[in-house]
N, C-alpha and C positions, 0 to 999 in steps of 0.2 A: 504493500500500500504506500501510495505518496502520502508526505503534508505539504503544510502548506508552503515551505520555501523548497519544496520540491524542484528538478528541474522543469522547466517546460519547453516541450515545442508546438511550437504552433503552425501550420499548413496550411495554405491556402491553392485551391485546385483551380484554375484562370482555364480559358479556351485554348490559350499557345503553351503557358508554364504554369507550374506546381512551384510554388514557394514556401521556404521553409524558413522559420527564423528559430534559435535556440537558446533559450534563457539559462544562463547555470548558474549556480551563485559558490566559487571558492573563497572561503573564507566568510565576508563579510562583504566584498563587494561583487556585485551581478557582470554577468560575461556574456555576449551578446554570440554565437556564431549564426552565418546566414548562408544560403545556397538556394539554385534555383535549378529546373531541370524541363527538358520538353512533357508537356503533359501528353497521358494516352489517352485520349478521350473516350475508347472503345471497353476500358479499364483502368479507369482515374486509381484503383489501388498499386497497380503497377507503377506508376510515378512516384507515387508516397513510396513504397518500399525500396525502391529506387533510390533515393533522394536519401534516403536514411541508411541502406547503406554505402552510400558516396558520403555521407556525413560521421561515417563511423562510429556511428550509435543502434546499431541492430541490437546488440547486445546489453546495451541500457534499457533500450527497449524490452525487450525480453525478461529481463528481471524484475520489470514493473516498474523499476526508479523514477520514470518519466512520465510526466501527466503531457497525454496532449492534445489539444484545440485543434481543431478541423473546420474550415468553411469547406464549405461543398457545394458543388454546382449540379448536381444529378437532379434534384428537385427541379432547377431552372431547366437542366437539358431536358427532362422528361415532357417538363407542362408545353416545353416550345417547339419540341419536336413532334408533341403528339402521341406520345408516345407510353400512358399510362395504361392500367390492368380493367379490364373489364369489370366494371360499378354496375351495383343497383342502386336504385333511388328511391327509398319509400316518404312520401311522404302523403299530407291527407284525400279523402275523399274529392273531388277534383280542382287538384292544383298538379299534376301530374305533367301541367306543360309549362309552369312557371319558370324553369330552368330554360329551356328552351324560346320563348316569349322573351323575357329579358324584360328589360325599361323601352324595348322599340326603340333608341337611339340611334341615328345615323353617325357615321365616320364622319361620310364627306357631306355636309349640310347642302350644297348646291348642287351635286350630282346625280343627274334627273336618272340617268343607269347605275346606277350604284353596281356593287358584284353583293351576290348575295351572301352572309356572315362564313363562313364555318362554323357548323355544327358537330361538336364533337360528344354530344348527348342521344345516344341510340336511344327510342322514346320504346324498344321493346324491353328495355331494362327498368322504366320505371315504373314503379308499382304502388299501389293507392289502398292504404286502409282507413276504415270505418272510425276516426275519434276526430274527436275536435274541442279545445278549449275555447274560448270567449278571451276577448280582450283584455279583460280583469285576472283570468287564470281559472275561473270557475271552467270545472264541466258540465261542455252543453250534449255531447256524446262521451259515453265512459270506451276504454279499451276491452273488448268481451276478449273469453279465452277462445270462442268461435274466429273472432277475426284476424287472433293472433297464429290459430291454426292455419287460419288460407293462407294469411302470409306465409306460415314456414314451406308450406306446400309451394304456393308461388317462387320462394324465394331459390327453391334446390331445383326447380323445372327451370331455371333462367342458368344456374350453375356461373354464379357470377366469383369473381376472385375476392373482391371486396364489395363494400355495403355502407351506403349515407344516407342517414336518417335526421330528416331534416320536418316537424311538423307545427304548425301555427301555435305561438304563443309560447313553443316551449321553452323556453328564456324567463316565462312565467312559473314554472311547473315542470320540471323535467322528468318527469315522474313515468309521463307512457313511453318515452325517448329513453329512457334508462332499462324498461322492462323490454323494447324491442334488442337494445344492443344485447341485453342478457340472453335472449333466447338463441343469438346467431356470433355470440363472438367467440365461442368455442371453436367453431370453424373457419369463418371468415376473417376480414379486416375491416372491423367498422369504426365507424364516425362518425357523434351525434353533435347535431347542433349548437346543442344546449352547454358543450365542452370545447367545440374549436371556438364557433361566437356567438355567445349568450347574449345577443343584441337585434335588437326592433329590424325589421327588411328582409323578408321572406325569398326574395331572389338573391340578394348579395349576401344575407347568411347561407342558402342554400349551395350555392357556388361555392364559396370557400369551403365547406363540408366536403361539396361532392371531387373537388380538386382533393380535399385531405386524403379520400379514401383513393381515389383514381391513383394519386403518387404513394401513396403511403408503403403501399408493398415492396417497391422498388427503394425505397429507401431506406427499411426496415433492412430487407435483404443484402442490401448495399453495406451498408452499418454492420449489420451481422457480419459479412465477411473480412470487412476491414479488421473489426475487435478481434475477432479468431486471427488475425494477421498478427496485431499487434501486442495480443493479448502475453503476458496478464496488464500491459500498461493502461490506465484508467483513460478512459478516449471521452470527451466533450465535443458539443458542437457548437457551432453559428448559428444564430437564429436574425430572423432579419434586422430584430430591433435593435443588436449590437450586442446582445448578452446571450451566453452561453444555457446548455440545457445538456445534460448528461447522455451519452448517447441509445442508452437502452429506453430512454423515454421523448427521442425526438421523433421516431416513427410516428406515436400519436400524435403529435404536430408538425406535419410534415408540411404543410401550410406556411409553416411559421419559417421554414427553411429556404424560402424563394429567392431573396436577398442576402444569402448565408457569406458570399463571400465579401462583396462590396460593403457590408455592415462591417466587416473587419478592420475594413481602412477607412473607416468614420469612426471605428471606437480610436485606432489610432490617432488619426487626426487631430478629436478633442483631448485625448492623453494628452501628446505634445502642445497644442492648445494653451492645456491649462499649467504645463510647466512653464512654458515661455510668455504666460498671462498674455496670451493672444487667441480668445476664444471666439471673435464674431470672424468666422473663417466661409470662403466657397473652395468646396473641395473640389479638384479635379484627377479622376485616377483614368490612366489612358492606359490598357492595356493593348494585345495583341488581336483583340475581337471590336473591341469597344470600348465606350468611354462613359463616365459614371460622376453626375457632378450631383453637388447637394448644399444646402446652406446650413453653417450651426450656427445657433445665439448660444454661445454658455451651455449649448445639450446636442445631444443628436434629435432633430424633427422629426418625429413621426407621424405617421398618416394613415390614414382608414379607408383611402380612396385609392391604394395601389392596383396598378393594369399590368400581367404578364401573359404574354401569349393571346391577348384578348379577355383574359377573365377578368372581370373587379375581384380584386383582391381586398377584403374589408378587415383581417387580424392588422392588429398594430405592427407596420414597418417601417425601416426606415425611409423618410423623404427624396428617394434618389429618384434624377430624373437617366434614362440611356439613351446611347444613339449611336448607331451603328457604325461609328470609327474608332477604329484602332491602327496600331500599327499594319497590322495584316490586314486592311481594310483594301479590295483589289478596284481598282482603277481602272474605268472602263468608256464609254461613250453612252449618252444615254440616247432614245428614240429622239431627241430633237436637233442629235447632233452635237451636246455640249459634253463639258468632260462630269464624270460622275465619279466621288469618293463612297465607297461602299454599300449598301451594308453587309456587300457580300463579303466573307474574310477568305484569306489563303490558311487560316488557323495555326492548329502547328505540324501540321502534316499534309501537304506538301511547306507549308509554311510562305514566307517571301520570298522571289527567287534567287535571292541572294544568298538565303540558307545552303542554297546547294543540295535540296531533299527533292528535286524536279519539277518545283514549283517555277510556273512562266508566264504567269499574270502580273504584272506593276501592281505595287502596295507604296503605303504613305511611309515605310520603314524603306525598301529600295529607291524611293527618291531622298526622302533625309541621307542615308550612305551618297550616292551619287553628288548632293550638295558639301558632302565633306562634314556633317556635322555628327558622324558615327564613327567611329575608328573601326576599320574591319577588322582588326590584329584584338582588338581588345574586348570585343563580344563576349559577356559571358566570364567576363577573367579571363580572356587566352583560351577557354576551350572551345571555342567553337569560331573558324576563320568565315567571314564573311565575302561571297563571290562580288567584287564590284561591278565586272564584267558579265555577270549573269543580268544585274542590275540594268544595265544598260543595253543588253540583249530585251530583255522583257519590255525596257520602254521605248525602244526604236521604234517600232512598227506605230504604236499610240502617236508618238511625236512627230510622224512622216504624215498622219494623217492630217494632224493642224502644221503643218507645214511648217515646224519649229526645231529648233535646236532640241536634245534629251535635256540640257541642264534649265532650257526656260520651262518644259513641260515641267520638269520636278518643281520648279519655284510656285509653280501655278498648282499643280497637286497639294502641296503642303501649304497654299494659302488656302485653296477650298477647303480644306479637311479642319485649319483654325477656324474657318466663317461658321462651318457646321459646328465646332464647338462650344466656339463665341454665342450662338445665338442657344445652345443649351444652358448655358450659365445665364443668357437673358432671362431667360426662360424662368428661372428658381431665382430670380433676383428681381430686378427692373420688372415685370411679370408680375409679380408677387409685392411691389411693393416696396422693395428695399432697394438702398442705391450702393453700388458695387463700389465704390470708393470709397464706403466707410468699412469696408471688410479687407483682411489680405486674402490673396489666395493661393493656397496650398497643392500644389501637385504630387503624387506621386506615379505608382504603377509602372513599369518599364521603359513608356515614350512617355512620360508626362514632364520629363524635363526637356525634352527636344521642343516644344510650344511654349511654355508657362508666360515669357516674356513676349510673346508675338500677342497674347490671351489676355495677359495683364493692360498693353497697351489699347487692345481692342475694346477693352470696357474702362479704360482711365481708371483702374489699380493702381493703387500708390505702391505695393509692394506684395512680393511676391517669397513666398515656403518653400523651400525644396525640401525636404526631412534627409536627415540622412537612413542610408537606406532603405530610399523611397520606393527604390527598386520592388521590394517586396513587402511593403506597408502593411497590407491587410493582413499578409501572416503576423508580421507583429501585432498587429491591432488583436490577433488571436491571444498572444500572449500577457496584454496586458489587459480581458474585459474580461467580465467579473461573470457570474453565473445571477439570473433572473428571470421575472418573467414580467409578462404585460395581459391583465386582465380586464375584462371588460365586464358591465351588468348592466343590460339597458332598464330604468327606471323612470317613468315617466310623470311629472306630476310638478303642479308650477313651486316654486323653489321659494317664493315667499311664506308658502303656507305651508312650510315644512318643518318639523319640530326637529333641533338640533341631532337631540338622542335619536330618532328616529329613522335620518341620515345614516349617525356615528355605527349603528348596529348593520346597516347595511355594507357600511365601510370593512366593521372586522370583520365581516364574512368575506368578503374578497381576502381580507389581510389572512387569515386562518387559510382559506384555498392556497393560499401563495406560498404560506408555511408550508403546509401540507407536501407540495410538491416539491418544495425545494428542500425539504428532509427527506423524500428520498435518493438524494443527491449527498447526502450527510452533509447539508449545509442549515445550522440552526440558529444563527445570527443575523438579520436583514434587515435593512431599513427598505422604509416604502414612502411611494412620495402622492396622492389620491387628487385628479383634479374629475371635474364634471363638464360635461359635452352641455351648454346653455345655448338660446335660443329666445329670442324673441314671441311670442306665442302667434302660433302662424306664420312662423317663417320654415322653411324648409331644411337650412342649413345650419349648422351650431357653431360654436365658437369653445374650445377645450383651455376652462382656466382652473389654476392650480388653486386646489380648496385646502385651506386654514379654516375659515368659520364660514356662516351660510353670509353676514352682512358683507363679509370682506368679496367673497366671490361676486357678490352682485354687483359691489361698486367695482371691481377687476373686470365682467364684462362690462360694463358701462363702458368703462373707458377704454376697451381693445376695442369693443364695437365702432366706436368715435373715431378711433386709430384708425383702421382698418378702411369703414363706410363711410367715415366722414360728417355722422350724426350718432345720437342716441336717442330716442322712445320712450317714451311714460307710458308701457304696457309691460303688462304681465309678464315674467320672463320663466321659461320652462327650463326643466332639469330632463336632458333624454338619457345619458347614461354616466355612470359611475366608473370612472375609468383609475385602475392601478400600477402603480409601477414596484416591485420588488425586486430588490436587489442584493442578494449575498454578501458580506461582509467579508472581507480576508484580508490578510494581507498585501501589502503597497508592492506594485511590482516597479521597479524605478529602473529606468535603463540607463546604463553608466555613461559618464560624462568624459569630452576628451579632451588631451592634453591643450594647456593653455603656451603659446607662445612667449617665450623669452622676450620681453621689451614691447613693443606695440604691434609685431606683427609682420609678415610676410604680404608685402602687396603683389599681387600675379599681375601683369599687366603685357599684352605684345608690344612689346616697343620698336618690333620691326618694320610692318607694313600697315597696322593699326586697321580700320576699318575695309583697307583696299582688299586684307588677304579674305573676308566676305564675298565682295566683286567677282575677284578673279577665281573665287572656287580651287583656289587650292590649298585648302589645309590651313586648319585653326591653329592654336599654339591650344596645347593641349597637358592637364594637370590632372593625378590620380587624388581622388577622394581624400584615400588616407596617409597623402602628405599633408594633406591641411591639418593646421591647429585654430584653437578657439583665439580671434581674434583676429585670424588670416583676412584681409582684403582680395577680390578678386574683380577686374574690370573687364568688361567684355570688348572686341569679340573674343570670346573662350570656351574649349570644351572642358568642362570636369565628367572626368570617366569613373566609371564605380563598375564593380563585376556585374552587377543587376539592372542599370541604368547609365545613362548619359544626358547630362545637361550641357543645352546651350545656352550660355551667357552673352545676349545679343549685344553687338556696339549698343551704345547708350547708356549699357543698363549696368550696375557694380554691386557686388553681394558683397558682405560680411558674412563670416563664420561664429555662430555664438556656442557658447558651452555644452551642446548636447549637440554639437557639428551639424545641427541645420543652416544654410547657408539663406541668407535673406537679402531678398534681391530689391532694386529700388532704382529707381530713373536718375539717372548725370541730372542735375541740374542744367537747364538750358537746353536739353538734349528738344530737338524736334517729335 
């Protein structure tokens, strides 16, 4: 068995790589080791095992000594590819097409031909029994042992893998939702409403249900096979909210898994954040598939209105927005003629065709090389040689088309592929409200420092995060978030006329759930933080403010409403649900800090050709990661190379290095 200053590793399973980061702590101060490897996507545990042992810890592992965190993407690959276990769906007497029906929303609001949805709900799997509560929670139909017989009858003629039972009001009364799981969970995998989300909206509750049980096997199974990998070392997971969940009990929330690795590098993010007391951040992680941006105040944002694969996703996740660039993002022409940045990727098999794995489609990584702003020699730490010439084979033919040089096509690729990014971060920013010059923003992911400053400039960022290590951030972000969970109770009923204690009782029953589950994780220390989903009465939408007492909350919505709309109301104001946040106690995982520079510092600067060697595309002056020390000045143009990433420091722009070797970047004064 571990404790708590156990080692840890942490994993994270990406579209191109598997990244590992290693916590160890000799003595008294923590040891950071990191590595990265091609991920398999056909068998994401072959990379893990891989990775560990090119990390020289098979053996640590084995003994048990190592506790370790896992983001996984098998949840995300399953829901997007289509790819879950044949569900049944029982829920009431007729609502059998609710799933199916939806909210009738359209995608494209003006187009008079639409294509019609993808339906991925066979309507010969869902099945309709006889009970019904009332809006109150009364029964207006009881559950007979007659109806529960047709069900079981129905349910073994369908011979379904798994089972979502999802029926009206049970968020009220979970009572007949507890007696159906009982009669079929001895054989199947099921999934009641009333336990993924105890909350009001009978299509976006039932959706996330029927996703829980559709992926749940495959991630159960999945998990199962890893722990027998790694066993006996105690395995945790990602959960999208950014806190961890024991892995023998993430199968029943398999749901909660969707955003398992991107939550990684948000728990990261605020970690670093709050050491360097720079919490109002927009993150940006650019991997090899994609790109994942998000905004924090002081927390990670969550949401209730997450979309994956086309589903409403309504369990609490984190606030990330995606879009289909990465480095492996392949470069193509689209029907009107113009150049197109993704969202198809080259992944990591065939990969860029620079990899030299046969891959011969142009990505936004083979034009970055081709610009000089990638060292082929230093891919990877040295192990992995990057073909330039491949590079330039792949983009010949694209560049003959528009009648251009291969080094203007690259300059034009890597500016579309920022415009796409830029206007994601609009997106969660400027969009929403907020203005991007009062935040810095933080990159990591593998190519997240080849943009950061072309990204910053695009939205007038005063200054810009590289982390160190950014290369594989979300692994870290494994290793330093805490185990919790995020509860929900939808409760309806206006909020002035609500009796404190009456509230507070509702409140420890989340808190008691919260315990519950996270003791069997042997974790029996937790704070919890309780805000309410409020609403004007008659309004459709709610506003989630952090409850202290009922007068504080009221006057706290007044004035986010104000914020927000622009006004406030002398009406009624309604309470819809009860929402909790718990979180495990342990202890501090602090990542070690690095050497400080003798006298004021090492300034890197070309003093050769200065902004010309940009122009001319031949070659940056170029500095390894970890020569730098805390205090080092760095002016651009410049590459800082790391085994797991490469930043470029565009002319203009000049970083300092501070104490936990994050380099912070910031505009020359005067600079255009």
């Amino acid at each position: 068995m571990t404790s708590k200053s156990s080692p840890i590793l942490g994993i994270d399973t990406g579209g191109t790589f598997t990244d590992f980061v290693y916590l160890h702590q000799p003595g008294a101060k923590h040891q950071v080791q990191v590595h990265k490897v091609l991920s398999t996507p056909h068998a994401p545990d072959e990379a893990i095992l891989q990775g560990i042992e090119e990390m020289a810890l098979t053996e640590s592992v084995r003994s048990g000594a190592i506790l370790i965190i896992h983001g996984t993407t098998v949840a995300t690959n399953a829901a997007l590819e289509g790819k879950g276990v044949r569900t049944a769906y029982i829920t009431n007497t007729g609502l059998a097409d609710v799933l199916a029906i939806g909210r009738q929303t359209r995608e494209e609001l003006y187009n008079l031909t639409p294509d019609l949805p993808k339906v991925r709900f066979d309507p010969s799997l869902n099945l309709e029994v006889d009970v019904r509560l009332d809006a109150k929670g009364e029964v207006v139909t009881p559950l007979t042992p007659a109806a529960l017989k047709k069900l079981e009858h129905d349910v073994k003629s369908l011979k379904p893998e798994a089972i979502a039972i999802n029926l009206l009001f049970s968020y009220l009364d979970p009572a007949d939702e507890m007696t159906i799981e009982a009669l079929f969970q001895e054989h199947f995998f099921v999934s009641r409403s009333s336990f993924v989300l105890p909350e009001i909206n009978e299509y976006e509750r039932g959706i996330s249900t029927w996703v829980n049980s559709w992926i749940g096997p495959l991630i159960r199974d999945y998990l199962n096979s890893l722990q027998r990998s790694l066993a006996p070392a105690p395995l945790a997971i990602m959960q999208s909210s950014g806190h961890t969940v024991a892995s023998h009990l993430a199968a029943v929330r398999a749901v909660n898994l969707l955003l398992s690795g991107p939550a990684g590098g948000l728990a990261a993010a605020m970690h670093i954040g709050q050491s360097i007391k720079q919490t109002n951040l927009m993150t940006f992680d650019m991997g090899g598939t994609s790109t994942d941006v998000a905004l924090l105040e002081n927390k990670i944002s969550l949401t209730n209105q997450g979309k994956i694969a086309g589903f409403p996703i309504s369990v609490p996740m984190a606030d990330i927005h995606t879009i289909g660039a990465g480095g492996g993002s392949i470069v193509s022409i689209d029907s009107g003629g113009l150049l197109k940045v993704g969202p198809e990727s080259s992944g990591a098999n065939p990969g860029p065709a620079c990899y030299g794995q046969g891959g011969t489609a142009p990505t936004v990584t083979d034009a970055n090389l081709i610009l000089g702003r990638i060292s082929n020699t230093a891919f990877l730490g040295g192990r992995m040689m990057l073909d330039i010439e491949a590079s330039y084979n792949a983009m010949a033919p694209l560049a003959a088309e528009f009648d251009m040089e291969v080094l203007t096509l690259a300059e034009g690729i890597v500016k579309l592929a920022n415009e796409h990014m830029a206007q994601a971060l609009r997106v969660i920013s400027i969009q929403q409200g907020f203005d991007p010059r009062e935040f810095s923003l933080m990159c990591f992911g593998g190519a997240g420092g080849l943009h950061v400053c072309e990204l910053a400039e695009a939205l007038e960022i005063p200054e810009a995060i590289v982390p160190r290590n950014s290369g594989i951030l979300s692994a870290q972000g494994m290793v330093t978030s805490e185990p919790g969970r995020e509860l929900v109770q939808t409760w309806r009923c206006l909020i002035e006329q609500l009796e404190t204690s009456t509230l507070e009782n509702r409140i420890e029953n989340l808190i008691e759930q919260a315990r519950t589950e996270l003791a069997a994780e042997g974790i029996t220390d937790i704070h919890s933080v309780t805000s309410l989903d409020l609403r004007y009465l008659g309004q459709s939408h709610t506003l989630n403010i952090e409850y202290s007492t009922i007068e504080g909350a009221i006057e706290r919505f007044h004035q986010e409403h104000e914020k927000q709309y622009g006004h406030r109301i002398e009406v009624d104001i309604e309470l819809l649900n009860i929402r909790l946040s718990a979180v495990g106690l342990q202890e501090t995982r602090q990542l070690p800090s690095i050497s400080k520079a003798d006298g004021p510092g090492t300034r890197y600067r070309d003093e050769t050709e200065g902004d010309a060697r940009v122009s001319k595309k031949i070659g940056l002056m170029e500095i390894h990661r970890r020569q730098l020390k805390a205090s080092d000045e760095l002016v651009g143009p410049l590459l800082v190379l790391e085994d797991h990433a490469t930043t470029f420091i565009k002319a203009g722009w000049q970083g300092a290095v501070d104490f936990q070797g994050n380099i912070r970047l910031s505009r020359i004064m005067g600079t255009p």
